[in-house]
Every structure is written in C-alpha cells, then in structure tokens.
C-alpha positions in Angstrom: 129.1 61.3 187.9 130.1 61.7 184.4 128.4 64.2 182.1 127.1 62.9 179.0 126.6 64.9 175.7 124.2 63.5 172.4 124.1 65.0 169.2 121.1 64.7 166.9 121.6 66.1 162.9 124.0 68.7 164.6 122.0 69.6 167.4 124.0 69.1 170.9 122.2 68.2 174.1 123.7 68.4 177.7 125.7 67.8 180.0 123.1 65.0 181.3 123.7 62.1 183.7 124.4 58.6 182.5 120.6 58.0 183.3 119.3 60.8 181.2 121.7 59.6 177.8 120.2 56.5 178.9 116.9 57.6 178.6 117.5 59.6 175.2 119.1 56.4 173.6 116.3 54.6 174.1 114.0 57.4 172.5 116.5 57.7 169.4 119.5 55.4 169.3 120.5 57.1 165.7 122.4 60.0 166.9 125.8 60.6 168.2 127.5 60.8 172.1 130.6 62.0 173.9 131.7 62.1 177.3 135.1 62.0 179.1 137.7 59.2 177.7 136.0 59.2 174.1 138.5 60.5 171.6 135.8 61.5 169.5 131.8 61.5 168.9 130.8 57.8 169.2 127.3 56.3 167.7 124.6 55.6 170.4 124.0 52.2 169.6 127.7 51.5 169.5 128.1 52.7 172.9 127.4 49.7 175.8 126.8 52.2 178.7 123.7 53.6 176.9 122.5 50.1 175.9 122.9 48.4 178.9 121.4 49.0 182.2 125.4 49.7 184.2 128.4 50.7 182.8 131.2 52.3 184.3 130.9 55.7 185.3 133.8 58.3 185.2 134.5 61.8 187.7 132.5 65.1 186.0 134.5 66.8 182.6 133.6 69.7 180.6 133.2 69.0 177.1 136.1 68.9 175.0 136.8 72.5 172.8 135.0 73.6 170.3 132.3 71.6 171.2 129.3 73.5 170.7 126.4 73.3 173.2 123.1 74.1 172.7 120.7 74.7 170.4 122.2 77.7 169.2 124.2 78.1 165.4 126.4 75.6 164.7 130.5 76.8 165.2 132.6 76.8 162.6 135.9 77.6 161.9 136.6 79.6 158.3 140.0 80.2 156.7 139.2 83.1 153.5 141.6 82.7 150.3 142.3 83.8 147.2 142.3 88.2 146.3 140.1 89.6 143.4 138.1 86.1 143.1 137.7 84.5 146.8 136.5 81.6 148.5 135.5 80.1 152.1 137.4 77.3 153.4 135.2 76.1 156.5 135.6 73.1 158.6 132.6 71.6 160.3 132.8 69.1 163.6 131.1 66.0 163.2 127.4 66.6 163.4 127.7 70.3 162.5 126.1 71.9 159.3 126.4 75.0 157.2 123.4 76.4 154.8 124.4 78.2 151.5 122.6 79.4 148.2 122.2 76.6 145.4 125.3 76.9 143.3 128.2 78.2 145.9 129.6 74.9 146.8 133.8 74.8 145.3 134.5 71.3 147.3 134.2 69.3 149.9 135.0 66.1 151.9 132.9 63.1 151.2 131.9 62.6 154.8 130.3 65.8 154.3 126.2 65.0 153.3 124.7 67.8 150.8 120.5 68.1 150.9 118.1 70.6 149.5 116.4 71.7 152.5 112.7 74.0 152.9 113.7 77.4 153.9 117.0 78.4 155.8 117.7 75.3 158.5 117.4 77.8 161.1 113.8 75.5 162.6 115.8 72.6 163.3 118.7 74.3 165.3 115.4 76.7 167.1 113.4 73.3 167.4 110.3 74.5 165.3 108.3 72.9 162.9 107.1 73.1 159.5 105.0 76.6 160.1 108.8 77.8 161.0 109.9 76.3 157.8 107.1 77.6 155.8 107.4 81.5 157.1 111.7 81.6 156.3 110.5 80.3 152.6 108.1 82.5 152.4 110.7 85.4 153.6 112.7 84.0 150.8 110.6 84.4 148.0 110.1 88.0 148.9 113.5 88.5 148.5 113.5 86.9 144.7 115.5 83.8 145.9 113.9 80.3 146.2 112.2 78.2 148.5 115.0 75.7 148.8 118.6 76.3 150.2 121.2 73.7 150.7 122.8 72.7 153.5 126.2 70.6 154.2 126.4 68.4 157.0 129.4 66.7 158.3 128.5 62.9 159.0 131.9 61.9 159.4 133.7 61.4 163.2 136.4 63.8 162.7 136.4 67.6 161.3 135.8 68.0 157.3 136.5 70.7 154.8 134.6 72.6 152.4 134.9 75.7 150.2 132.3 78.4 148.7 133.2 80.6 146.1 132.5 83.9 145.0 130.4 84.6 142.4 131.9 87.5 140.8 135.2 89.7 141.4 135.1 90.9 145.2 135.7 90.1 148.8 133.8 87.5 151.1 132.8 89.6 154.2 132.9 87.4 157.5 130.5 88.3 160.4 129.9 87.0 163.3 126.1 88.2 164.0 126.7 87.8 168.1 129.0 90.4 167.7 126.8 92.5 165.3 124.2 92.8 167.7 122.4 89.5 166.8 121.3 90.4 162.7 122.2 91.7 160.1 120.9 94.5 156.6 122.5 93.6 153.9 121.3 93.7 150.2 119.0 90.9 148.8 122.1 88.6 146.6 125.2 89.3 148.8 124.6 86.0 151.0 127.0 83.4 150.1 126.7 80.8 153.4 126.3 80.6 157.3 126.5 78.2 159.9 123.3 76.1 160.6 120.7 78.2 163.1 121.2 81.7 161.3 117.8 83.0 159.6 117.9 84.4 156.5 114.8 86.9 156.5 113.9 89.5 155.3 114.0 93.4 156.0 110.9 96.1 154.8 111.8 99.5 153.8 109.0 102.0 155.9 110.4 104.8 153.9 108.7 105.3 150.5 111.3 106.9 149.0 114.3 104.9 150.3 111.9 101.8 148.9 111.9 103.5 145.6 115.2 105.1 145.3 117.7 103.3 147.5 119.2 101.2 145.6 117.3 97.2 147.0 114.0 98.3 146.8 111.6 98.4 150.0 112.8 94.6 150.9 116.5 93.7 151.6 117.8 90.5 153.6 118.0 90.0 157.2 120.6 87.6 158.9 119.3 86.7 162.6 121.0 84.6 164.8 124.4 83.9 167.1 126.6 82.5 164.6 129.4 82.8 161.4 127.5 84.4 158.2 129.8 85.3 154.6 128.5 87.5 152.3 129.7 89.0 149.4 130.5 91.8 147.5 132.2 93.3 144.4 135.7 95.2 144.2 137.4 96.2 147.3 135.2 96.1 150.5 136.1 98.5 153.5 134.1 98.4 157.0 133.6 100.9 159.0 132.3 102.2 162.7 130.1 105.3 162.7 129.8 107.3 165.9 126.1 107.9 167.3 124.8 110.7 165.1 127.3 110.3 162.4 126.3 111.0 159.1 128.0 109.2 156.1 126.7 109.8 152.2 127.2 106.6 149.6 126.0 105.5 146.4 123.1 104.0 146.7 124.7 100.9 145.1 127.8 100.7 147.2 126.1 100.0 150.4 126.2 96.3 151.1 125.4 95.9 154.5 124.5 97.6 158.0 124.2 96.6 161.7 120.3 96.9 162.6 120.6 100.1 164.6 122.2 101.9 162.0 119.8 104.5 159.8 119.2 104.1 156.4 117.8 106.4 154.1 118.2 108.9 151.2 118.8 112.5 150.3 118.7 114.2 146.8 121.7 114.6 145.0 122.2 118.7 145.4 120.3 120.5 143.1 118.6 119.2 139.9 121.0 120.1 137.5 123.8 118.0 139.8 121.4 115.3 139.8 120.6 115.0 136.1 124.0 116.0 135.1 126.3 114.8 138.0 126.1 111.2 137.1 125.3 109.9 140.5 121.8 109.9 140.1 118.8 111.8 141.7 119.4 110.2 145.1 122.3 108.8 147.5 122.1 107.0 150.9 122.5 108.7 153.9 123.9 106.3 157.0 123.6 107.3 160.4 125.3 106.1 163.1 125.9 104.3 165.7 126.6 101.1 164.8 129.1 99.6 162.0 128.9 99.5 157.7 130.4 97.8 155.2 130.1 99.1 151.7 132.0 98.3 148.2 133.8 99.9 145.3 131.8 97.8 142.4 128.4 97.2 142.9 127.4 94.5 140.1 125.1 96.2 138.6 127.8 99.3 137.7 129.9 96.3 136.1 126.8 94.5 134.6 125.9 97.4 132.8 129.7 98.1 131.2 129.3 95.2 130.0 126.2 95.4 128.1 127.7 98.9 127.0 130.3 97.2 125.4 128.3 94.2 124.1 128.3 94.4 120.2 125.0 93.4 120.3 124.0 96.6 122.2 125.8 98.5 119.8 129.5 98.7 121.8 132.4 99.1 120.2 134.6 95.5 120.6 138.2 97.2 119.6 140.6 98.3 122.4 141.8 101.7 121.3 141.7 100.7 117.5 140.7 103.8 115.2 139.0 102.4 112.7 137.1 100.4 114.8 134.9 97.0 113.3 137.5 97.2 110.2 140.3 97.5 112.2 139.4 93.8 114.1 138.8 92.6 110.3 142.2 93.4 109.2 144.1 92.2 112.6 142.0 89.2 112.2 139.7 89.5 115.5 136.6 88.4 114.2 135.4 85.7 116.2 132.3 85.4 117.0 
C-alpha cells in the first residue's frame, strides 16, 4: 500500500493509507499531498485518488528528504552572509514557515505569504488554541516586545528564499535548540527569527540581585522548541563549552545567551574602590557550567552610549583630533547640520 502524506499551513501529517488521505480530503480539501511518483507537493483537490473513490495504488516509500514530519518545528535550511553587518539567507519547503520580529525581513520570493500573527506561531505547529496564543503574547509583552510577530510562509510548490538582516554591527548566532537541550536564555532584543513551532517565552530572574544588577533585568527570553532559531549580537561573537563546575566572569552586558542548565548570576566587582573606580561597574556575571555560552565584544548599549557621548547635542565634541575643536570644523568648512 502506498503511504500518503498531507500538509495543512505547514503542518505535515503521516504516513497514512490511501483510505485515511481519503478521509482527510474530504474534511479539508485545501491543503497539500505527496506520496511516491509526485515530483512535488500536489493540491488535494487536484489529486483524483483522494477525490474519487479508487485510484491506483503504488508499493510503500518513505517520504522524499527533507520532508519534515510531524508536528514538530518546521526545517529549514540557512546559508549566513555578509561580516560586520550580516544577514540570514533561509529556504523554506513548500508549506513550511518561519516567525521573525516586525522589521527583519531583507527579501524574499513572491510565493512566500507574509502575515502579522498573535503571539509566536508556535500553537499552530503544537495544535493549541487561542489560550496558547494568548499566554506566548502575554510572554511577549513582559519582555517589552509586542503582541504580534510575523511569520513567512512558503505557498509556492517548490523551495523559496528569504533573507533577515541584522540590526546593528554584529554576528547572527545560529542554534539549533534540539541540540541545546530543547531552549534557550538569551537577552530580551537579540532574537532575529526561527522556524515555525519554536516559542519565544520568557525567562524570570529568582535572584534579586542578578534581577537588579545583571545586566536584562529579572525577565530575559526563552526559546523552546526542536528547531533552527538566529539571534543576534553586536561585534565579534565567540561560543563556548563550560565544564560542570566551571566558573567564567563577564560583563554583565556581554553575555548574550546560555543553554538552560547553565548558572547565572553575579558577584561584586573586588572591592569598592575597584568597583567605583575600575570602570566595570559594581557587579559582573558569574556563569557556571556545564552546559555551553555565547557572549559578545559590543553589547549595544556600550555603543549606544558613545554615541550620545559624542552627540553635539549632549555636549560631545564633533572634530576628529582637531585642536581647536567647534572653530576648527568652521574653518575646514564642516558645519553641516
């Protein structure tokens, strides 16, 4: 007997028997099917063995690969360009979506449909309803972000391509959460995009001080799920692997993200005169391992705030290494304003 696959908005179902897609077609005719001798996904109701009552019937095939079955995150495949200012290539299968923050989008295919969803998409890969929806919203406005996210789907018969970008000087940090022990710390704006099925939650500090002092207050994000997630953060990016019981001091703003088992909190910067005179603060993370980091050279707040330094109106000086300084642009004629 053949085995039959259906795909509903990006959600795959089987292998079934020719009786079962049968059944399902009659249900919902609007979705998509595959089985062995279709070169590619194939509408229902353009399919005569679902809308008739006999059709032929072919020996038993595994799905083709890369098909993704289940109701897990959607597969994708990702291709990372550019150096100091990045982006995400990604290429979706017919049917398969990807969820991103409202302004990300570089590009894409027209095949590929864009719509402002309710939350973080990850109900309709999980199958819940609108109480699923309304709890990852409400996880989201904790965070500071809003209610609505977007998400991409490709509604096109073949594989399409689109592109994120970063928003600021950095690297886009690839993880695949099944590997990362299912979820994902990371701080509350590095999330750029992730397949379809990944939540996008949200993490409480217990510690009082780490709350206070650490750097993302007492709530960061929380990525939970089986499947591709890009984040991002500023300068260069390094990851690394600490040992059970290794102990690994950071500026509080350089820590971007951190596998779930991994211990966050902080210690005070030496004594007080280091800490009012060091300039790192009164307090620095401490991780503890096991389980893997990733942390960056430029946080954005460090260059947010050279930047209003430097800002005329905030009393910085706008001359590169000129002496005299405002009359020095006047006489080499760098006075726009």
């Amino acid at each position: 007997m053949s085995q039959w696959y259906v795909s509903y908005a990006g959600s795959q179902e089987g292998p079934m028997s020719l009786a079962e897609a049968r059944a399902r077609a009659r249900e919902d005719s609007s979705g998509y099917t595959w089985r062995e001798g279709f070169s590619d996904w194939l509408p229902m109701d353009q399919v005569e063995e679902l809308m008739s009552d006999e059709g032929p019937v072919g020996p038993a095939t595994p799905p083709p690969p890369g098909m993704h079955i289940g109701r897990g995150a959607d597969k994708i495949e990702y291709e990372i360009k550019g150096a100091e200012m990045q982006f995400v290539e990604v290429q979706l299968a017919p049917g398969d979506s990807i969820v991103a923050e409202a302004g990300a989008m570089m590009f894409k295919d027209a095949v590929i449909d864009m719509q402002a969803i309710f939350g973080d998409g990850s109900a309709t890969a999980a199958g819940g309803g609108f109480m699923h929806k309304l709890k990852s919203a409400g996880k989201r406005m904790l965070t500071g972000e809003s209610m609505f996210m977007t998400i991409f789907t490709n509604r096109g018969h073949a594989p399409a391509v689109m592109a994120f970008g970063a928003p600021f000087p950095g690297n886009i940090i690839p993880v695949n959460l099944a590997e990362a022990h299912g979820a994902l710390i990371c701080q509350k704006d590095c999330f750029l995009c992730a397949a379809r099925g990944v939540g996008i939650g949200i993490f409480f500090q217990k510690r009082i001080l780490t709350g206070l002092f650490g750097g993302e207050g007492f709530v960061m994000q929380k990525l939970e799920g089986d499947g591709m997630a890009f984040i991002h953060a500023g300068g260069t990016v390094i990851s690394r692997e600490l040992a059970a019981g290794e102990v690994l001091h950071v500026d509080t703003g350089c820590v971007v993200a951190f596998e779930p088992q991994v211990d966050f909190d902080i210690q005070q910067a030496g004594n007080i005169k280091t800490a009012l005179f060091g300039g790192e603060g009164l307090f620095f993370a401490t991780l503890r391992g096991p389980g893997r980091i990733w942390l960056q050279s430029l946080p954005f707040s460090r260059l947010a705030g050279r930047m209003l330094q430097a800002a005329p109106q905030r009393g910085g000086a706008r001359g590169e290494g000129s002496v005299l300084g405002s009359l020095g642009n006047l006489l080499d004629g760098d006075n726009k304003r």
